[in-house]
Each structure stands twice: as structure tokens, then as C-alpha cells.
N, C-alpha and C positions, 0 to 999 in steps of 0.2 A: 652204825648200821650203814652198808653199804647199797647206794642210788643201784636200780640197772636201770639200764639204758633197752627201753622200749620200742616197738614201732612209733607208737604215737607222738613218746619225745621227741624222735627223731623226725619225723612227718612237721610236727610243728615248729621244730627248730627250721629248718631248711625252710619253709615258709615264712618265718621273721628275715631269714637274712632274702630270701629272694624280693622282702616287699621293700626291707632297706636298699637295696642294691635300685630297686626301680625308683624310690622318692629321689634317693641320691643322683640318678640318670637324670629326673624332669627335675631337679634342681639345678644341676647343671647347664642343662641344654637351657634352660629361663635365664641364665644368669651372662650364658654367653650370645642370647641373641640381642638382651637389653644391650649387651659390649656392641654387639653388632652393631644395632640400632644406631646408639650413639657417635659408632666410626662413622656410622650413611652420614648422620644430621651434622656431624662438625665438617664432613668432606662437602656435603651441601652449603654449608656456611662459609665455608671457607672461597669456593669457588664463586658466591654471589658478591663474597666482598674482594674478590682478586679475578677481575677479569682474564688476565692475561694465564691463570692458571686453566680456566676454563678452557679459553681457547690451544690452550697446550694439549690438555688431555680431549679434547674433541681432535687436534690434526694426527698424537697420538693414536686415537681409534681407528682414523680414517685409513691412517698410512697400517695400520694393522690387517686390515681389513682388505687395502690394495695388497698388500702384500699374499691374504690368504688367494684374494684371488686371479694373481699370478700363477702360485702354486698351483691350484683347480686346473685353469688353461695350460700349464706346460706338458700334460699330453695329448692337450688336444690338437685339432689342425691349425697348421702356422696363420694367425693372422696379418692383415696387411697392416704395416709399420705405422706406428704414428710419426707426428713431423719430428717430436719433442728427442725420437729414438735417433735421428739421420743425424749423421756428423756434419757440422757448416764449417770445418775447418780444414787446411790440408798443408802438411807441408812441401815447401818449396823447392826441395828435393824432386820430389815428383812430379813436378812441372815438366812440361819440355823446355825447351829455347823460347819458343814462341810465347808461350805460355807467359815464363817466368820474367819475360819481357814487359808483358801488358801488365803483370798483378806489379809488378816494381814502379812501374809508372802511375798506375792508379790510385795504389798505395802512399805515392807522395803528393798525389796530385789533392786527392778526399781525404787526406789525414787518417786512414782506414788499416789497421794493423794488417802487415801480408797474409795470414794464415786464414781468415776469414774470406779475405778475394782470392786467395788461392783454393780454394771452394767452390767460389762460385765463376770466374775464370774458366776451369775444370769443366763444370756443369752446363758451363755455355759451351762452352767446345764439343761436349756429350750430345746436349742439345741440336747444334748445330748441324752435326754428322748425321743425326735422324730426320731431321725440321727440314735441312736446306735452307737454315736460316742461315747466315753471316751470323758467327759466333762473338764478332766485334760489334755488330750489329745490336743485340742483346743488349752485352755491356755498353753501349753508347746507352741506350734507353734506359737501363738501369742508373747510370750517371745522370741525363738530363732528369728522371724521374723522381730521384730518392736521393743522390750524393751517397750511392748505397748505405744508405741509413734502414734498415730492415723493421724499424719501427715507425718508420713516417706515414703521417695521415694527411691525404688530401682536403682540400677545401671541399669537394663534391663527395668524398666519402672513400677518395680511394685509399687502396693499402699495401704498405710494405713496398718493396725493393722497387716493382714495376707498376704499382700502384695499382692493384686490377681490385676490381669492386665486388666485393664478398657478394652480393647479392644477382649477379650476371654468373655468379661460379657456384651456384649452392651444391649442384652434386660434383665436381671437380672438390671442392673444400670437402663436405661431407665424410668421405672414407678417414680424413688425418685428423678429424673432430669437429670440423665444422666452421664459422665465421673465423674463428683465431687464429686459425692453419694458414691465416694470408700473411702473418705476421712471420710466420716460419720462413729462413730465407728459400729454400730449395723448392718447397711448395708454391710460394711466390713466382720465383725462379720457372718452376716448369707452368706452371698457367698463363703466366704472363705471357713466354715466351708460344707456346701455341695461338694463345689467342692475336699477336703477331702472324704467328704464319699464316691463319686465315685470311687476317684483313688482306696483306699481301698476295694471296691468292685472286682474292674477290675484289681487289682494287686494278688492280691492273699496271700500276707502276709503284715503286718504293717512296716516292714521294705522299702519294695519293693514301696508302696504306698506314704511313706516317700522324697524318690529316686524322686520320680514322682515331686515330691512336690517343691520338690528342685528346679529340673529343672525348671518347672513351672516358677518360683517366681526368679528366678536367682540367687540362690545359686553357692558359686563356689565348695568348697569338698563337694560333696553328704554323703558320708562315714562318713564323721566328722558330716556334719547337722543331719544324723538319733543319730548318738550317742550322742550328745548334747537335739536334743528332747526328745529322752527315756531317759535320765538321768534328767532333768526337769518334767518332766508326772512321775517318780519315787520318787521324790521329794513331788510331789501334792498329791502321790496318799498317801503317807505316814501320808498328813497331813491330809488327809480325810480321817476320822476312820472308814466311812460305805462303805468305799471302800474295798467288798470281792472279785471281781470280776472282771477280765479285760474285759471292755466294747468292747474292739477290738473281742473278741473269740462270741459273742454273734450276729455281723453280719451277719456270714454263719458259721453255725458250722460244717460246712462238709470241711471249707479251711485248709490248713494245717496250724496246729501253728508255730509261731516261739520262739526260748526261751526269746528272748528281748519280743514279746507281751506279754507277760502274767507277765508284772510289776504291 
């Protein structure tokens, strides 16, 4: 005798397989979150007994994370560079005469590889042409100051190349990140250097402004520090052959000279 095949058989069959089809899903998904579980709690274990994995996948996220949000700001407006973005290096090609003069001699004199004082050489020269500072001038202060050592810390707290004091600079540092931007040489570089041209301004002779400087930065003989930089700035100016003119006499010509400014 042959079966038919009904509505109701058919209603009930499709019913068995749709309730298996669902046990089999939550058996599933149960059997893969315990897998889950288990991946979390051994990657947990493993990371408290392996410090140094931890700290990989923490700088992994980080730099993850700087990265997304690079991506976010690339269309928005240009922000102002941080220090870590500026090149401190320059070849020596693109020196002038003058230039390639003074970073050669400095370079043998502080053991200091050329392409970093060709940098900052550069930058004084940059400086100088806006400042009216004496561009050799800088570099003398950076020499007596640091032996351009761009990580040196003073006794009184000063830092970096011209040793200027994070804490007289908080919004000059601020924009390139704050106290550690002193460490940066170009930032260093251009604070320091303004905060010279003031003194100089406000003192009234190159030796005086010097004195300032000193103090500043925590020198201990003032007396000795100015005759160590003029005798340095004397030096540069020597090597520099388009050097007719003392940059210092060219800020107010009405200040009185001194006979050490006019090296």
C-alpha cells in the first residue's frame, strides 16, 4: 500500500528539520564561543607571564591607532609641524663657502658628524638674517653651551643645544609638544636664539647681554663665559670670509659699541 504524502506530513517534516537546523546553529555558536573564551584566557595568560609580549601588543595598538588618526586629519587643515617631523640634518653640498667653512671646523673641533652642524650652521645663518643676530654668534653660544650636544642638561635645569629652560619657554615649546621640544635641536635652535636677541636688545652692549645669558642658562663665571664666546664668534668669524661686518653693531646703531663687539 502506497504512503501519500499529505499537508500535514509535510507541515511536520519541515518543522523537524527547521528545529534541527536551529539546535545544530546554538550548538554551534556554544561550542565556538567556549573556543573563543579559551583563545581570550590563554592570550591573557600568556601576556601576564611574558611581559615584554604585553608591552608589544600595547605599542602595536598604539601605533595602530596613531596611524588611524593620521588618516582622520589628512583632510583636514595643515597643522603646525612637530619638532620630531624637521630634518636636523643637511648636506654639505648645500652649504655656501662660508658656511661649509664653519661646519668643517666645528665638526673637527666637537667630534660632531658634519651633517647635523650642517643643519644647524644653516639655521643660524636663517636665523641671523631675520634676528640681526651674528650668525657665528649663535654658534659660539651653542659651543660654549652644549659642545652641541642637543641632549645636554644643565645643572640649573637648562636644555639642549643653547640650554634655554623649558619652564621661561612654556608657550614657545607648547605648539611642538611641550617641555621635550627643548631637546629637539632646531627648536632649541630658534628659542634660544631669540631669547638672545632680546637680552641684546635690552642690555645695551654684546658683552652685557652675554652676562644675561649666562645667568639665564646657569653658568657659573659670567666674566669667563663672555670671554670664551667672543673668543669662539672670533674664531667663526675668521673662517667666514664674507664676514665684513659685526652683526651685533647692526641691531641699534645708536647703542654704544663695545671693543669685544666688533670681532
Amino acid at each position: 500500500m502506497t504512503a501519500t504524502l499529505t499537508w500535514p506530513h509535510l507541515k511536520q517534516a519541515m518543522s523537524t528539520v527547521a528545529f534541527d537546523v536551529r539546535e545544530g546553529f546554538v550548538e554551534i555558536t556554544r561550542h565556538s564561543l567556549a573556543v573563543i573564551g579559551l583563545a581570550v584566557v590563554a592570550l591573557a595568560l600568556a601576556l601576564l607571564a611574558r611581559p615584554t609580549l604585553q608591552q608589544t601588543a600595547s605599542e602595536t595598538l598604539m601605533g595602530w591607532l596613531e596611524l588611524r588618526q593620521v588618516e582622520q586629519n589628512a583632510s583636514s587643515e595643515p597643522q603646525i609641524p612637530t619638532a620630531a617631523a624637521r630634518s636636523t640634518a643637511s648636506h654639505m653640498q648645500n652649504l655656501s663657502s662660508d658656511q661649509a667653512s664653519v661646519t668643517r671646523w666645528l665638526s673637527s673641533k666637537y667630534k660632531v658628524s658634519k651633517e647635523p652642524l650642517a643643519a644647524l650652521v644653516t639655521e643660524a645663518w636663517s636665523l641671523g638674517e631675520r634676528s640681526q643676530v651674528s650668525p657665528t654668534l649663535i654658534l659660539a653660544v651653542m659651543a660654549i653651551e652644549s659642545r652641541f650636544n642637543p641632549f645636554a642638561f644643565g645643572e640649573q635645569g637648562g636644555l639642549g643645544l643653547m640650554q634655554i629652560e623649558p619652564s621661561a619657554h612654556i608657550g614657545a615649546l607648547s605648539p611642538f609638544g611641550g617641555r621635550l621640544a627643548a631637546f629637539d635641536p632646531l627648536t632649541n635652535l630658534r628659542i634660544g636664539t631669540r631669547q638672545l636677541q632680546g637680552l641684546i636688545q635690552d642690555a645695551g652692549t654684546l658683552e652685557d647681554a652675554l652676562r644675561l645669558y649666562a645667568i639665564a642658562s646657569g653658568q657659573g663665571n659670567h666674566d669667563q663665559y663672555v670671554e670664551r664666546v667672543l673668543a669662539e664668534k672670533k674664531l667663526l668669524d675668521n673662517l667666514s670670509k664674507n664676514q665684513k661686518t659685526a652683526w651685533s653693531d647692526k641691531i641699534n646703531p645708536a647703542l654704544p659699541k663695545s671693543p669685544q663687539a666688533n670681532m
